[in-house]
Each structure stands twice: as C-alpha cells, then as structure tokens.
C-alpha positions in Angstrom: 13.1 -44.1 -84.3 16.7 -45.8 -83.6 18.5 -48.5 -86.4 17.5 -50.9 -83.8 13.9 -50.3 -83.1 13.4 -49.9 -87.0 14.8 -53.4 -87.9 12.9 -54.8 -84.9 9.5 -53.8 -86.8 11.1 -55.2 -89.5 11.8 -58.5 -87.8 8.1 -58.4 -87.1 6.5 -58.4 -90.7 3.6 -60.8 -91.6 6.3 -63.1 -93.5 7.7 -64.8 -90.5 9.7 -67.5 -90.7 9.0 -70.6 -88.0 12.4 -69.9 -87.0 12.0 -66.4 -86.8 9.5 -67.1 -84.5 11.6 -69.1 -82.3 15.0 -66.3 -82.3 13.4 -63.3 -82.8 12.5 -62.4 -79.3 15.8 -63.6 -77.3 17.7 -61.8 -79.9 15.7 -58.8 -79.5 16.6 -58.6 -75.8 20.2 -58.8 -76.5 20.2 -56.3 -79.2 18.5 -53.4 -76.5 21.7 -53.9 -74.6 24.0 -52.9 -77.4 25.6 -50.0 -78.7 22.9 -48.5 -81.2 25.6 -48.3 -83.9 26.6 -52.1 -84.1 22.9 -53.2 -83.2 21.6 -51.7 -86.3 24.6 -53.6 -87.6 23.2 -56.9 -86.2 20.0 -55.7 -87.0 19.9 -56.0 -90.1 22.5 -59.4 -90.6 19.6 -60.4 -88.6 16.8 -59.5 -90.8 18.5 -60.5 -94.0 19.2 -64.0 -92.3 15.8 -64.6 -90.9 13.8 -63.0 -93.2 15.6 -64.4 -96.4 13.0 -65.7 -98.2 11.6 -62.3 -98.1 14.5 -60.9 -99.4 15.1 -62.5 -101.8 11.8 -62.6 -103.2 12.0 -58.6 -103.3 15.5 -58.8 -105.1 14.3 -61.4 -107.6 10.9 -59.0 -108.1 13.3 -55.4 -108.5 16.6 -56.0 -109.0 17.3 -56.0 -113.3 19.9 -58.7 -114.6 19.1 -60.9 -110.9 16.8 -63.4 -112.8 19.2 -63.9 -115.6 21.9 -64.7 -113.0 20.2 -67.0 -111.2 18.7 -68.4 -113.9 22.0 -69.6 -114.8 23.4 -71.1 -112.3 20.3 -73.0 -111.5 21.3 -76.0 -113.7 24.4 -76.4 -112.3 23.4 -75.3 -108.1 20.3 -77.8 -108.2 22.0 -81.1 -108.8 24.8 -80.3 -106.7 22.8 -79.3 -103.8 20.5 -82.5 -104.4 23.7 -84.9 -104.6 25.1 -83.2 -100.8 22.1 -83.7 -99.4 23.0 -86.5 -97.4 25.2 -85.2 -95.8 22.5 -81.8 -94.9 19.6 -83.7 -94.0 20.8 -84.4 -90.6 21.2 -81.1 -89.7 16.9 -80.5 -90.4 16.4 -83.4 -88.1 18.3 -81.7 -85.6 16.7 -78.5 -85.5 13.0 -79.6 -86.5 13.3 -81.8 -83.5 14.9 -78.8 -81.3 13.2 -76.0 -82.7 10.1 -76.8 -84.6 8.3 -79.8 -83.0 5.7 -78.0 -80.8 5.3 -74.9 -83.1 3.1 -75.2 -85.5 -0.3 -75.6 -84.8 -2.3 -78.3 -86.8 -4.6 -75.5 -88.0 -2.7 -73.0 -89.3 -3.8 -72.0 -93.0 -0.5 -73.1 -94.7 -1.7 -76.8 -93.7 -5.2 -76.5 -94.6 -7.5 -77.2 -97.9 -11.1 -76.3 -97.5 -11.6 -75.4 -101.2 -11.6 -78.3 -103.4 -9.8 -79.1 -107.0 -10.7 -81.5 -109.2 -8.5 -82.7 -112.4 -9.8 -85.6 -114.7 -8.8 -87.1 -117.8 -11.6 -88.6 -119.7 -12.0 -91.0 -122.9 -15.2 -89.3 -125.2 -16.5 -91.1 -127.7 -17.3 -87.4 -130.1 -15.3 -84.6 -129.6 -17.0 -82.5 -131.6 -20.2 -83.2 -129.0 -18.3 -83.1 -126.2 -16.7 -79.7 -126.8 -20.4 -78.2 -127.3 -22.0 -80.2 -124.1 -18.8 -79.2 -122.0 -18.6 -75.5 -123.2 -22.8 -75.0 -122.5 -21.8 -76.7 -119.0 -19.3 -75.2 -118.0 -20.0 -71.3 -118.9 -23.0 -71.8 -117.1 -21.8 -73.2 -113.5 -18.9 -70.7 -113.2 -21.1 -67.6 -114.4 -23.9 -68.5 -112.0 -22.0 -70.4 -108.8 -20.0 -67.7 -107.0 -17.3 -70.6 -105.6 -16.9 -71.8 -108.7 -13.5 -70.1 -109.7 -12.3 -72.5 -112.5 -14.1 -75.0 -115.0 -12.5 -75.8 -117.8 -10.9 -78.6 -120.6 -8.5 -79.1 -122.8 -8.5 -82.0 -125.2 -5.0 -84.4 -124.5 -2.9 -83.7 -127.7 -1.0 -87.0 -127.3 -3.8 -89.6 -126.6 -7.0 -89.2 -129.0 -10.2 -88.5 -128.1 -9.5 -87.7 -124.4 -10.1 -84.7 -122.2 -8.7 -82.6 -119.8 -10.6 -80.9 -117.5 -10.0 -79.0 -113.9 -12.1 -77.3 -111.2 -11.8 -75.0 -108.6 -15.2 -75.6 -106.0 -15.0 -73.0 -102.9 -16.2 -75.5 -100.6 -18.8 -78.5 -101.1 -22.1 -76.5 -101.3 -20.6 -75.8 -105.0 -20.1 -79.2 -106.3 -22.5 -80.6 -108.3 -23.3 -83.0 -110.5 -22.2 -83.2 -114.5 -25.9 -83.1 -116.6 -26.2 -86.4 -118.6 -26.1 -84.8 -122.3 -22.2 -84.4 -120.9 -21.7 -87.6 -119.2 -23.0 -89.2 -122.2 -20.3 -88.0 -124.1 -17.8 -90.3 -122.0 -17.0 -93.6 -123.1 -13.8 -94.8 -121.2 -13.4 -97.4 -118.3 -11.8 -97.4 -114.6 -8.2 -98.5 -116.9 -8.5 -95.5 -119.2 -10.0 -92.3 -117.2 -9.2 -90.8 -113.9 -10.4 -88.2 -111.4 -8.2 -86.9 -109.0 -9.0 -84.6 -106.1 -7.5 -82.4 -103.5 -8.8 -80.8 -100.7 -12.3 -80.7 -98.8 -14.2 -83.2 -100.1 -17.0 -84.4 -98.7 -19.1 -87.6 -99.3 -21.7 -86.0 -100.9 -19.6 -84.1 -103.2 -17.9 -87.8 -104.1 -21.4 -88.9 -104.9 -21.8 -86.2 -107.7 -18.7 -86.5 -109.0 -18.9 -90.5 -109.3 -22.1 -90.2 -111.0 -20.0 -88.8 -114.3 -19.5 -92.9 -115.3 -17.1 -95.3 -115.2 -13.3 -93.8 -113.9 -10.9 -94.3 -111.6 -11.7 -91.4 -109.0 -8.9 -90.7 -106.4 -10.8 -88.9 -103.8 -8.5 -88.0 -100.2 -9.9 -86.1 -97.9 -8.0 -85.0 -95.2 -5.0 -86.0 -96.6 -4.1 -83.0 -98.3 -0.6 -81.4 -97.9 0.3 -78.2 -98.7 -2.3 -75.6 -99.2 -5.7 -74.3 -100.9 -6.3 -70.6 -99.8 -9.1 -69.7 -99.0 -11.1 -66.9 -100.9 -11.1 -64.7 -97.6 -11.2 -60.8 -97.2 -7.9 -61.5 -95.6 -6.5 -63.4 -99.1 -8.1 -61.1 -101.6 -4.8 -59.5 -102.9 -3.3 -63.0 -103.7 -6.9 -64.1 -105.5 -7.6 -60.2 -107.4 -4.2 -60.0 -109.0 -5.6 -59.4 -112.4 -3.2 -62.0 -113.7 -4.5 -65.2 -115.3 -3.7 -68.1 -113.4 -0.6 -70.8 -114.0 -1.9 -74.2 -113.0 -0.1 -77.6 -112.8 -0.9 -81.2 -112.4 1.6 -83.5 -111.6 2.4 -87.1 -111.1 5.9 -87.6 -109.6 7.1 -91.2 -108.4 8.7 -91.0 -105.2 11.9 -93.0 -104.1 10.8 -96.7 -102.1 10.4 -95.9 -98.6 10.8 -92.2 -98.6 6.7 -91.0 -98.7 6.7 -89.9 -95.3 10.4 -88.2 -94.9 9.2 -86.4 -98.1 5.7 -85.5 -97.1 6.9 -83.8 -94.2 9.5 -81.8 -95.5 6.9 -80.7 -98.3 4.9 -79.3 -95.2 7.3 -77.6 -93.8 8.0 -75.4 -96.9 4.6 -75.2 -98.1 4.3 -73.8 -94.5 7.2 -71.1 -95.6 5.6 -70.6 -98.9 2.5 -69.8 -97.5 2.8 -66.2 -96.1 6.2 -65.3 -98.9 3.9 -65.9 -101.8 0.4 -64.5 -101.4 -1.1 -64.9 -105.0 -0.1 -69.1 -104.4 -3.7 -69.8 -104.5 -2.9 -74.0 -103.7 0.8 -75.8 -103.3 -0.8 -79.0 -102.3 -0.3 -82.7 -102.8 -1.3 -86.2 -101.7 0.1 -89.9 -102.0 -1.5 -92.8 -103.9 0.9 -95.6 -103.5 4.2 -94.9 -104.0 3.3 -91.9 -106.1 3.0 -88.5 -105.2 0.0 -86.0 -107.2 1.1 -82.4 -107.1 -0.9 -79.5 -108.1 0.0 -75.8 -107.9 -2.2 -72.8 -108.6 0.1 -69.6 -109.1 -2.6 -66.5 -109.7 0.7 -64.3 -110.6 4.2 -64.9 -112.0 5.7 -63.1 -109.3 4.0 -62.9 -106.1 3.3 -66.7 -106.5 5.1 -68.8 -109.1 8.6 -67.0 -108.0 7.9 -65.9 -104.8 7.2 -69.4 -103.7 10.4 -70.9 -104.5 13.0 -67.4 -103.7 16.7 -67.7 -104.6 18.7 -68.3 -102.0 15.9 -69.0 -99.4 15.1 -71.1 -96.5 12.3 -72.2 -98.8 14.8 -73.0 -101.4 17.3 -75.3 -99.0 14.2 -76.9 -97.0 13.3 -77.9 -100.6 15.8 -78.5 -102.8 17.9 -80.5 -99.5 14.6 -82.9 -98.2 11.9 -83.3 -101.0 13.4 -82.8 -104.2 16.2 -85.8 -103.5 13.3 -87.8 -103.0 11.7 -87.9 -106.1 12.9 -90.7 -108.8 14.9 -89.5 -111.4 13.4 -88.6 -115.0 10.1 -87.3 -116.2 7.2 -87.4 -114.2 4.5 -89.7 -115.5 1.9 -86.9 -115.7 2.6 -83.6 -116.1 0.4 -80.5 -117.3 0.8 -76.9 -117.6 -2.6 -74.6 -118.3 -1.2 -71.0 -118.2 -0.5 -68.3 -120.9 2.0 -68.7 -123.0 4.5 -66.0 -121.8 4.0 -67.1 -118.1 5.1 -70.7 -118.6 7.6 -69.6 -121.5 9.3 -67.6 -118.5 8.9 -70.4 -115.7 10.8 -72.5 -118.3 13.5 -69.7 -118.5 14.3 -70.0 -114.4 14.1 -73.7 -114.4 14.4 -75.5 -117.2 13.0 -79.0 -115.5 9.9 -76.7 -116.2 9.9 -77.6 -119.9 8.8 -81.5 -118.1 5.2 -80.0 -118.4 3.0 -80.8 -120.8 1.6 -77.2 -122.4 -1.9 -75.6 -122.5 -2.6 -72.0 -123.1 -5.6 -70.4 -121.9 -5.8 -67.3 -125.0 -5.6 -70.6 -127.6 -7.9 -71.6 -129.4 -7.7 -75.5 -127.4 -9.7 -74.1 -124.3 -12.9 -75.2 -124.2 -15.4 -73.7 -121.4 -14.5 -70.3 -119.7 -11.2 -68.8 -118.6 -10.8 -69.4 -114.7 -12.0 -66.2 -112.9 -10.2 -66.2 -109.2 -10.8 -62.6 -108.8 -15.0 -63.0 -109.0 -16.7 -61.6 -106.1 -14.4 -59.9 -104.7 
C-alpha cells in the first residue's frame, strides 16, 4: 500500500470531522495525481489538519509531560482566545453558512436525547428518614430496572436539610413514580425545590415525577442540545469502560441576547464531540430564560472528560471562540461535581475554572443509594 492510499484510509476513520466531510473527497482526487513522495507529504498535513481533534486527543492520552504543558498555558490561552473572539466569530459564520448548512442531518446521534436525566434538589423535613427511605428506594429500582443506570443523592453541604439527587432512565418505560414513605420525607415548596430534566421525556413520565410534591419541575422535551447516547451495541465501549462515572450539573447565565448564537455553536461542537469522545455518555443542555442548564456525563477521564474538549482542536476553537464568550462572567449559580475524588482532582489540574464545581465523591461516605452502574447489561 502507497503513503497516499494509507493516509486516505486514514482520512476515512469513524472520527470525521463535518469538514472533513466536505474536503476530504476533492482533495483525495488531487492527491492521486501527485508524485507519491510529496502526496504522502500532503497526506498527512492533511490528516493532522482535518483530523485534529483526533490527534490531539491521542497525544494528550500517550504522550508523558503533554498534559502538564498544556495544562499550563491553559490560564493564560483561554482568556486570550475568549477576548479575540470578535474578531474570529465572523470567520464561523462564513464557513457554517458555506460549508455546513445542508450537512448535518437533524437526526444524527450527536443531536439526539432519547435517554432521560433527571437532577433535583429537594428540602426534607428528617434526614435521617430520608436517607433510609431514599437508600431502600433507590437500591431497589436500579438493581431490578435494566435502564435504570444511575439513582442516587447526596445531601447539599451548604444549605440544610436538602438533597441532591440524579437519574439516569433509558427511555420512558423506566420512569416511575417515587413511593410515598419517600415523598413524605419532602417538605419544601415550588421557591425552595427544583427538578430539572433533559432528554426524552414524555407526558406520562412528567406525571410520575410531579407526583413527588410541591417543586419547581423544569421538564423540556425536545429541546435538548447536545447529546444522551444511547446504550446501543454500537456505544457499548463508551458505556463498559469500567470507570466510575464524572457527572456535572450546571447553571450558567448567558450574556442578554446571545441564547440562540450560543445554542448553536454548542451544537456544532457537541456534534464534534460526539464521535472523538466515545465514553461521553451525555454533553447536553437546555435554556430556561436567560439561563442555560448544563449537564455532562464523562464514563472515563480520558476517552470522555479529555477527549471531548482535545488541545488544540477544532472542538477546542468552535468552543472556546462561539460559546464560552457567551456566558456571563463569574461563578455559575449552580454547579455540582459527583465523581471520584482523583477524577475531579485531575479535571481541576487541566482547567482550573473546574474547581467552580461544587464536590461529591461517590467512594464517600455522603452517597446515599447505589453507585451509578452504566456498564449493566451489557
């Protein structure tokens, strides 16, 4: 096989690029035409540019001292490539209007969210009761519902008797309703509590979840962005990694007027992320006013929580040029971490706006209810 037709195969790996999709074939005719010595040449410039994320991702994953590099220049790269971005944004309008507009089809998995999350924080009146009621509940549902992959609480260390709690549902068919010796155990009003959910819902599902008592419940479906992967034969290496999970909840204000410029940007690297980091189990978020809730589901440091944000990378600069600018300044309103120790510990290390999350670790003593399990059933 020739330097040419090997970096052509190459070119044609699963982690394609939407602009890959776009150059790879009329550069590929040009390259058959050329001297074999300066098209591997070409070649490979090609595959390094188009397939950076890749790359980089592999560098970041093999390559010792890389991390500790980039880790330092992060604080210093960040800001400055937030405050030019002005004068880049242009340029994305440009070529997502050239390039990009009739590409991507509605469907595609890196723009869809069958499974469902729920996070709630909740006012009890005994936590004591509430641990035991929760604990019975929870062990049960996720050792006897196949698509129930996570159910689990935390009480909130900074506001007193309230609780945490999060859910990973397959699908509808594994929602169900909270037995009353648990909603019992609640005590706080549509002002104190909230419910927040991402993906699939369905009007029945809102129905069970609403009968948990009084709470403001933030239920959009259909208007997830980002992604919740599916547990699919095709998905299993991202959801059997072995690794436990590192999951955040977020609420970030975003800047007046800038929702939809930001949405759409988040889309199109979520749409990146997608296929570079296959152990991202969900990099999804909806708006609620001028607000924005994020959630992320990394089921391994590496192939998800780095490989979804490489450095450099097109991910990176779609990023770092279109959504982060976006967001208002300072420390999101609401911000969790639920993760073990070391994982979060080194997230914190490559990005210290990290440390913004408020920290739960599944091996403490603080969990209440099972460990999530994304690997079950496979």
């Amino acid at each position: 096989m020739s330097a040419t037709s090997f970096l052509a195969s190459l070119l044609a790996w699963p982690w394609d690029s939407p602009l890959a999709a776009v150059v790879e074939p009329t550069m590929m005719d040009q390259l058959a035409e050329i001297d074999p010595y300066y098209a591997g040449k070409v070649a490979l410039g090609l595959f390094v540019f188009l397939k950076l994320d890749f790359v980089a991702t592999f560098i970041a994953r093999w390559l010792p001292g890389y991390n500790l590099i980039i880790n330092a220049a992060a604080p210093f790269l960040v800001p400055l490539f937030v405050k030019i971005s002005p004068m880049i944004k242009p340029i994305y309008a440009l070529t997502d209007m050239l390039l990009f507009k009739n590409h991507r089809s509605p469907s595609r998995p890196s723009a869809s969210s069958k499974p469902i999350v729920i996070f709630a924080s909740r006012t009890v009146k005994d936590e004591a009761k509430y641990k035991k009621e929760f604990e019975t509940y929870a062990g049960y549902l996720q050792r006897n519902t196949l698509g129930v992959r996570a159910a689990f609480s935390f009480m909130d260390r900074e506001k007193p008797n309230t609780a945490l709690q999060f859910f990973w549902f397959d699908g509808p068919s594994d929602v169900t309703a909270q037995p009353s010796k648990l909603t019992a155990c609640y005590k706080g009003t549509t002002k104190t509590d909230y419910c927040q959910s991402w993906g699939g819902i369905d009007e029945k599902s809102k129905k069970l979840l609403e009968g948990s008592g009084a709470c403001t419940y933030g239920f959009v479906a259909g208007g997830t962005r980002g992604f919740l992967r599916e547990p699919t034969k095709a998905n299993k290496k991202g959801f059997t990694t072995g690794s436990m999970p590192m999951i955040w909840v977020s609420k970030r204000p975003i800047r007046s007027g800038r929702l939809a410029s930001c949405g759409k940007h988040f889309q199109a690297g979520t749409d990146m992320m997608y296929p570079n980091a296959p152990a991202a189990l969900g990099i999804a978020a909806f708006t609620e006013e001028q607000s924005e809730w994020a959630l992320r589901v990394f089921n391994d440091y590496y192939a998800a929580f780095k490989a979804h944000f490489p450095v450099p990378s097109w991910i990176l600069f779609r990023m770092v040029f279109n959504v982060i600018p976006e967001w208002e300044p300072g420390l999101f309103p609401i911000g969790f971490s639920f993760s073990a120790k070391k994982d979060i510990e080194a997230a914190v290390k490559s990005n210290g706006g990290n440390a913004a999350y408020k920290q739960y670790y599944f091996e403490s003593d603080e969990l209440i209810g099972p460990a999530p399990d994304f690997g079950k059933g496979f």
